[in-house]
Backbone as a chain_set.jsonl record, in Angstrom:
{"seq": "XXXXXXXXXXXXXXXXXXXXXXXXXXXXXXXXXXXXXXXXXXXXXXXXXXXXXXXXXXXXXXXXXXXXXXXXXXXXXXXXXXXXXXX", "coords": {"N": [[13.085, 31.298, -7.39], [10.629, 29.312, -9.778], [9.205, 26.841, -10.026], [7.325, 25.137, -12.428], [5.01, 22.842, -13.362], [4.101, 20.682, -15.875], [0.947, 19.179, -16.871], [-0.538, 16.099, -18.077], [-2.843, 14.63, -18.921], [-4.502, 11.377, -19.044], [-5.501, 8.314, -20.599], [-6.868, 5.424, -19.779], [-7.477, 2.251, -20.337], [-9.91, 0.087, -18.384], [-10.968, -2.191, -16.73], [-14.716, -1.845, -15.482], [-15.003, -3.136, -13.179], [-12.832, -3.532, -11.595], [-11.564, -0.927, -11.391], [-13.849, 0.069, -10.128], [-13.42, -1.268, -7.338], [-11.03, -0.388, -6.719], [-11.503, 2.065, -6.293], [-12.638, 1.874, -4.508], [-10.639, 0.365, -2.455], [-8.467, 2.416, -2.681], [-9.619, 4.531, -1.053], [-10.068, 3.496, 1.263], [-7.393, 3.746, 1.634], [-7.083, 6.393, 2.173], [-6.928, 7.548, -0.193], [-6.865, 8.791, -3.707], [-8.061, 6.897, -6.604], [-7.164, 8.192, -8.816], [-4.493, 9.43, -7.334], [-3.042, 7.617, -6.352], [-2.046, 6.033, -8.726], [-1.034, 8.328, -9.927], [1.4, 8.349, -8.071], [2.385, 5.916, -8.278], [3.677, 6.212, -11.289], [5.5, 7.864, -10.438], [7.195, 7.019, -8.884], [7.965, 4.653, -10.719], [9.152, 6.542, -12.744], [11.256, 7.318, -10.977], [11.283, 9.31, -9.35], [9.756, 9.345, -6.771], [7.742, 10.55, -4.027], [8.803, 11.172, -1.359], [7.533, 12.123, 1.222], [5.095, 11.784, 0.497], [5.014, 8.702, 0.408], [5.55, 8.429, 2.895], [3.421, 9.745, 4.106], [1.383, 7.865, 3.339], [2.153, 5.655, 4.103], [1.505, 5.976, 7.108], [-0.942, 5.745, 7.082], [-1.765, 3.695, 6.423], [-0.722, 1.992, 8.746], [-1.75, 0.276, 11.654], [-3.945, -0.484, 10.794], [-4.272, -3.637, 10.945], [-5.886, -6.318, 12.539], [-5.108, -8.366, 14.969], [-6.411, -10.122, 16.253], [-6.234, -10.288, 19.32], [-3.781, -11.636, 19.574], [-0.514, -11.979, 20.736], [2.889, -11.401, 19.986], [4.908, -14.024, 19.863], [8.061, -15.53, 20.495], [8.859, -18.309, 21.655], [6.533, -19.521, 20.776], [6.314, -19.172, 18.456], [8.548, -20.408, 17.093], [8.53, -23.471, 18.588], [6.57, -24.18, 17.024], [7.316, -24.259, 14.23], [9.523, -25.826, 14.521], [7.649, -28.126, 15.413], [6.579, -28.158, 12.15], [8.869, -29.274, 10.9], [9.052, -32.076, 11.613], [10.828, -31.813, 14.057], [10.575, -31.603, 16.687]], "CA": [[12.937, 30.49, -8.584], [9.633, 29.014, -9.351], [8.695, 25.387, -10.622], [6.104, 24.999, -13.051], [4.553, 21.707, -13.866], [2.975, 21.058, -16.841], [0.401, 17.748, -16.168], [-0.464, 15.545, -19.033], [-4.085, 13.629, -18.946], [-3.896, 10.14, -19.5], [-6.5, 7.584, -20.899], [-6.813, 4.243, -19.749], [-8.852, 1.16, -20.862], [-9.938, -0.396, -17.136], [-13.067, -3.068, -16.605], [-15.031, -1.309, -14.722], [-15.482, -4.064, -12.149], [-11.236, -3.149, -11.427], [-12.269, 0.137, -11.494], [-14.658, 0.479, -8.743], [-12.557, -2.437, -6.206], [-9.521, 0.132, -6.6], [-11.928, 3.025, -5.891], [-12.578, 1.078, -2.481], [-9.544, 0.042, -1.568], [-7.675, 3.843, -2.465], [-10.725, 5.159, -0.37], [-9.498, 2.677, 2.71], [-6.2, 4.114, 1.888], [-7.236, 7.714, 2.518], [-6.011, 8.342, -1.289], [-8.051, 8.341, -4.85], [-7.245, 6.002, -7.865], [-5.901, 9.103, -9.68], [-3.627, 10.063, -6.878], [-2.558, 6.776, -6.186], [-1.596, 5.673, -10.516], [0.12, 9.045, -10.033], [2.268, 8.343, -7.049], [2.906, 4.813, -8.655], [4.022, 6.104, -12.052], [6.179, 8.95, -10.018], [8.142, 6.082, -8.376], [8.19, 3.681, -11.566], [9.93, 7.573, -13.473], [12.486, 7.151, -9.914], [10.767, 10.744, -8.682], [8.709, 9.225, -5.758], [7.787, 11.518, -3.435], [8.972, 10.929, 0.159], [6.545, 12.914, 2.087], [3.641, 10.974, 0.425], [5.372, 7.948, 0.889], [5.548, 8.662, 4.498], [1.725, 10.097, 4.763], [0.894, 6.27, 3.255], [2.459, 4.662, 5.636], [0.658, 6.314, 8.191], [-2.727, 6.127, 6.866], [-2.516, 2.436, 6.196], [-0.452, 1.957, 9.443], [-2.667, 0.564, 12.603], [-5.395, -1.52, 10.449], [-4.766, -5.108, 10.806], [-6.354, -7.416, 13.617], [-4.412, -9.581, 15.294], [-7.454, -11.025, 17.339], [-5.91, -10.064, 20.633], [-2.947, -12.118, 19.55], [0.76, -11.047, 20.73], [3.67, -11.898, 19.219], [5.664, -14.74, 21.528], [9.117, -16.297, 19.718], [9.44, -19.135, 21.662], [5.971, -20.305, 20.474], [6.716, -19.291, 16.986], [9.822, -21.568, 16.912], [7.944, -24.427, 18.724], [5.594, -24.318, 15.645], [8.296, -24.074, 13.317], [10.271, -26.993, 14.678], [6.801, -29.239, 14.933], [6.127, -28.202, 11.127], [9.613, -30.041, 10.251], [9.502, -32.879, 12.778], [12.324, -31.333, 14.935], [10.089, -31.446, 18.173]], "C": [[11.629, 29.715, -8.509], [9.729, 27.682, -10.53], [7.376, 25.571, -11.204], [6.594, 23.715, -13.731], [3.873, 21.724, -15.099], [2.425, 19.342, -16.828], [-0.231, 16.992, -17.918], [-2.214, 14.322, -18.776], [-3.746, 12.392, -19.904], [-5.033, 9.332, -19.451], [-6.167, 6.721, -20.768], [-7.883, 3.424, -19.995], [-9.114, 0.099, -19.483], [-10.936, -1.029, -17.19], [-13.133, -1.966, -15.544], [-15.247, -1.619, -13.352], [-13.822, -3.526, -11.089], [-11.378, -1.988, -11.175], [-12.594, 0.547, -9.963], [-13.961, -0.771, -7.456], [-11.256, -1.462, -6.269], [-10.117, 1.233, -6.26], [-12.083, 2.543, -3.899], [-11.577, 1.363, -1.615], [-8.989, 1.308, -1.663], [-8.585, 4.614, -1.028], [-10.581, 4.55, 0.968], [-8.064, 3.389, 3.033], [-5.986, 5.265, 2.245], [-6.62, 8.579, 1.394], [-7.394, 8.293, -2.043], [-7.259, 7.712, -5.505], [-6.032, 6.724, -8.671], [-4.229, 9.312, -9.031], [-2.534, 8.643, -6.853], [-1.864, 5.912, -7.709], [-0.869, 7.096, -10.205], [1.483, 9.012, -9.374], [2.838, 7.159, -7.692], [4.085, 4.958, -10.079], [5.285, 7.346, -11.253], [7.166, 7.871, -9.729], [8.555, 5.071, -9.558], [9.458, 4.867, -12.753], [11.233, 7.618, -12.051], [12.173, 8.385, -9.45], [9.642, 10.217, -7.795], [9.0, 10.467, -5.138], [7.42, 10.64, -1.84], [8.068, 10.752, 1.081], [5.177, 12.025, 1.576], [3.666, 9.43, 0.632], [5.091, 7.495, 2.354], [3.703, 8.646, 4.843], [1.112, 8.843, 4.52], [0.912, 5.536, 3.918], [1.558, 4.911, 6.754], [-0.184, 6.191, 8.188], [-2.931, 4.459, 6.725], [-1.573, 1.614, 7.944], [-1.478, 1.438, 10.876], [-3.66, -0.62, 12.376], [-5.543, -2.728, 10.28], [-5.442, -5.24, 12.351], [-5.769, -8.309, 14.21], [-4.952, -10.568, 16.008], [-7.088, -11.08, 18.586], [-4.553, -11.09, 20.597], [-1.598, -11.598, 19.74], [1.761, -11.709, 20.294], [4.547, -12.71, 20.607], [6.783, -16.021, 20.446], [9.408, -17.344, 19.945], [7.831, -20.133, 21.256], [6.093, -20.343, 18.689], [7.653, -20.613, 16.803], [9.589, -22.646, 17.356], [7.802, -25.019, 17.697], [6.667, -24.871, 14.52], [9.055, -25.657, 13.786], [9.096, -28.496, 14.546], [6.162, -29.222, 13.13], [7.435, -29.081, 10.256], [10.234, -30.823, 10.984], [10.538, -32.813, 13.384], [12.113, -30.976, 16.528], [11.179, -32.361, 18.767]], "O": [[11.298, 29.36, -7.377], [10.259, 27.71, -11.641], [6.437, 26.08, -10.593], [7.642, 23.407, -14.298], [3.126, 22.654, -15.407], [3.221, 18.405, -16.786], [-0.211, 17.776, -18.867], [-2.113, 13.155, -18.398], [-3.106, 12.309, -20.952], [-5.717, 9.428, -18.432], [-5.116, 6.48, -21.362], [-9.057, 3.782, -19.896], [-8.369, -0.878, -19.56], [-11.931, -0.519, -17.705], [-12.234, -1.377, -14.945], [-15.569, -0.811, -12.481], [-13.942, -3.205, -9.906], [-11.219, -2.048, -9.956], [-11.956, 1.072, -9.05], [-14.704, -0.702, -6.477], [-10.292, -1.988, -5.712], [-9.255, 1.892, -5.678], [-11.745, 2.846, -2.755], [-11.458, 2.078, -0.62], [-8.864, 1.704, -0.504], [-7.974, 5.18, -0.121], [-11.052, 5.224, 1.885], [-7.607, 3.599, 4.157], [-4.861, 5.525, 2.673], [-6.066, 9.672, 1.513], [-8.507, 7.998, -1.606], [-6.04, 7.718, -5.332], [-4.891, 6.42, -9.017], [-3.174, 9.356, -9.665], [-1.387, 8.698, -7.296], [-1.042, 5.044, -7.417], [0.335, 6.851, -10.272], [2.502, 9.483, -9.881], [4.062, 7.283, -7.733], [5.074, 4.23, -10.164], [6.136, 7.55, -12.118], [8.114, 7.877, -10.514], [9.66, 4.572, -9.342], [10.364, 4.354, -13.409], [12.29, 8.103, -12.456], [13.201, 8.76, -8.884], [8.521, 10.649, -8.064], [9.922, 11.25, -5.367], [6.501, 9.956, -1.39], [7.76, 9.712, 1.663], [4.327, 11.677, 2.396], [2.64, 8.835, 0.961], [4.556, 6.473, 2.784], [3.008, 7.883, 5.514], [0.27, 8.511, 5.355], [0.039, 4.798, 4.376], [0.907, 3.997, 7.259], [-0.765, 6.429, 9.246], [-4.041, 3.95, 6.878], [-2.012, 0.487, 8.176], [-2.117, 2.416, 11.263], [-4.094, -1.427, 13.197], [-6.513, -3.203, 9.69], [-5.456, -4.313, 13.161], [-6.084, -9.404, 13.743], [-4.392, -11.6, 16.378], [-7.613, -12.013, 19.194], [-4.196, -11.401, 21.733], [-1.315, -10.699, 18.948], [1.496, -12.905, 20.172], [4.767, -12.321, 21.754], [6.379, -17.031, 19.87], [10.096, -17.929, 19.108], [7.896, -21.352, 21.409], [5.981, -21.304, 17.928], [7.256, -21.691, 16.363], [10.317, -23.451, 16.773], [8.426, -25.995, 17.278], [6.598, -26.026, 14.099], [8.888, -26.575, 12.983], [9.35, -29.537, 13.941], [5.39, -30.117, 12.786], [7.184, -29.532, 9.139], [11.438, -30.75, 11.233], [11.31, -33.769, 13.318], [12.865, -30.421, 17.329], [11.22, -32.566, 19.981]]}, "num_chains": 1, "name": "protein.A"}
């Protein structure tokens, strides 16, 4: 049995300044604008797609900084107790 799509071009009114800052950031994301407004409106119709879901994750997965910082709970909760005088 074979699936055929039939795709639908779609005009939008975008500043261009929005535009090119979403060309960036998709381009960090290892996607394009198009792919990425398609994947968005796929999930907003309740037909996301898993597998690209997944490959997102992975691609944006890795890229923060933590500045050599590690995660340590009992200084978290210190913090937390001196932010509502409970030292």
């Amino acid at each position: 049995m074979y699936t055929y799509y039939v795709f639908m071009n779609l005009t939008l009114a975008i500043d261009d300044r929005i535009v090119e800052k979403a060309r960036h950031r998709a381009s960090e994301m290892g996607t394009t604008v198009n792919q990425y407004v398609r994947d968005r409106l796929a999930e907003l119709a309740g037909e996301a797609d898993t597998e690209a879901a997944i490959a997102r994750f992975g691609a944006l997965s890795g890229q923060g900084d933590s500045n050599g910082w590690k995660w340590n709970r009992e200084e978290i909760y210190e913090e937390r107790l001196g932010r509502y005088g409970k030292s």
